[in-house]
N, C-alpha and C positions, 0 to 999 in steps of 0.2 A: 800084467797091468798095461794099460792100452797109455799110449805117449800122449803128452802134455804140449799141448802147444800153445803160445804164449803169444799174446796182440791187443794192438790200441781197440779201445772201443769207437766206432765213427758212424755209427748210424742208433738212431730212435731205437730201433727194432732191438737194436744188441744190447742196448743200455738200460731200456725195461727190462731183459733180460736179464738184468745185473741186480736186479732190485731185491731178490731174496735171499740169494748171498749177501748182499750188504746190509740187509736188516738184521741176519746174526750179530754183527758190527755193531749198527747203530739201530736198537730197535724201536726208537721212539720217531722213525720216517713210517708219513701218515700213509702212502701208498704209490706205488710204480710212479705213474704218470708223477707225481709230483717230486719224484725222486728224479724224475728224468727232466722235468723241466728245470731242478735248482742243479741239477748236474749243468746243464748249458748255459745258464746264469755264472756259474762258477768256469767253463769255460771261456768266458771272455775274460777271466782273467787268469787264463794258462792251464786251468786245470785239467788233467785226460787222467782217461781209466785207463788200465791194463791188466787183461783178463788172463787166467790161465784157462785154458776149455778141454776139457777130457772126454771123448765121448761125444761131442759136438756138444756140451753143457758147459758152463761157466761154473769153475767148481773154488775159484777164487780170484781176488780183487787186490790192486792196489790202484789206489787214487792218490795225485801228486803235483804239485808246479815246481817251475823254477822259480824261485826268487835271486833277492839281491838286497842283503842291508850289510850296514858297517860291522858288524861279529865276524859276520861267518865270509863274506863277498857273496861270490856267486856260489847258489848251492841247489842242489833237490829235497823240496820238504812233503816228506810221504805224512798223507792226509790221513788214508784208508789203509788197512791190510789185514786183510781176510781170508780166512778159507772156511770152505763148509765144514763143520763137523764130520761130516762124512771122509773126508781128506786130508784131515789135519794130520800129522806126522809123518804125510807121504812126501813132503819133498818140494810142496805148491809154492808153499811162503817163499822157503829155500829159494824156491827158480826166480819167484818174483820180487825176491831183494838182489837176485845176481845180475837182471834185467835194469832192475832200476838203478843199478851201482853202473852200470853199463851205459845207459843212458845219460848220465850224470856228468863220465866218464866223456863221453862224447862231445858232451855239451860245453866240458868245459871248466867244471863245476868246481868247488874246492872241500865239499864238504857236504855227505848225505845227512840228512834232520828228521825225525821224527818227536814226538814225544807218544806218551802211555803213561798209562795211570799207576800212581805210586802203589797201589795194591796188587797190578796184574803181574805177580813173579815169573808165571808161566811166559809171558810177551817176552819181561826184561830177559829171563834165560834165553830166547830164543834171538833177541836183538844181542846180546853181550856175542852167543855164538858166533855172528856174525859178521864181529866186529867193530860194533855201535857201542860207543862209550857212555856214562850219563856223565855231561857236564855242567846240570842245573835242575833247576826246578820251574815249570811253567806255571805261572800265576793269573789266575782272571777272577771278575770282578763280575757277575751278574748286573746288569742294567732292567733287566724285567721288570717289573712293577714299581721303577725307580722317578718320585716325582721329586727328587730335589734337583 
């Protein structure tokens, strides 16, 4: 198996690159370029990719900021986390929550965040792994076609 190597995304060129690994993630993004311009929209407020590349290919994704509220203080809340179908179970996710505990770590942090959907066992299994507890439930309110 050829090695993994792990890094920020910081150019156009890499971050369309990122763009069909992360529609297995989120398949309702309309296309690259527009993936890439709300990725830089979302970078002004903290947010970076971090690629695993196998191969010179992007074979998974985590997308992530720091925040900071009254819960948690300072913490890393991971956005994204993907991997291709093609390299699920080899160890991607693994590297890329060890990176991001690492970075957290670094930063200062006091607490990794994620959420996932109460139906994806396969995710939960793989976050409990890891260390990730569930301590709630995340709740939202659609606003779309909301005229009151």
């Amino acid at each position: 198996m050829t090695p993994i190597r792990i890094s920020h995304i910081d150019s156009e060129q890499d971050c369309l690159a990122c763009f069909d690994v992360m529609r297995e993630l989120r398949p309702h993004l309309a296309g690259a370029q527009a993936f890439a311009e709300q990725v830089g929209r979302q970078a002004g407020q903290g947010y970076r990719l971090l690629a695993a590349w196998q191969d010179e290919q992007i074979t998974a994704l985590a997308g992530y900021r720091l925040q900071e509220n009254l819960l948690y203080g300072r913490f890393l809340y991971i956005d994204d986390l993907v991997a291709t179908a093609r390299v699920r179970s080899q160890g991607q996710g693994r590297d890329l929550m060890a990176a991001l505990r690492q970075e957290a770590m670094r930063r200062e942090c006091a607490y990794l965040v994620l959420d996932t959907g109460l139906a994806n066992a396969l995710a939960q299994r793989f976050y409990f792994r890891r260390g990730l507890l569930s301590k709630g439930l995340h709740f939202t309110l659609s606003l779309q076609g909301d005229k009151s």
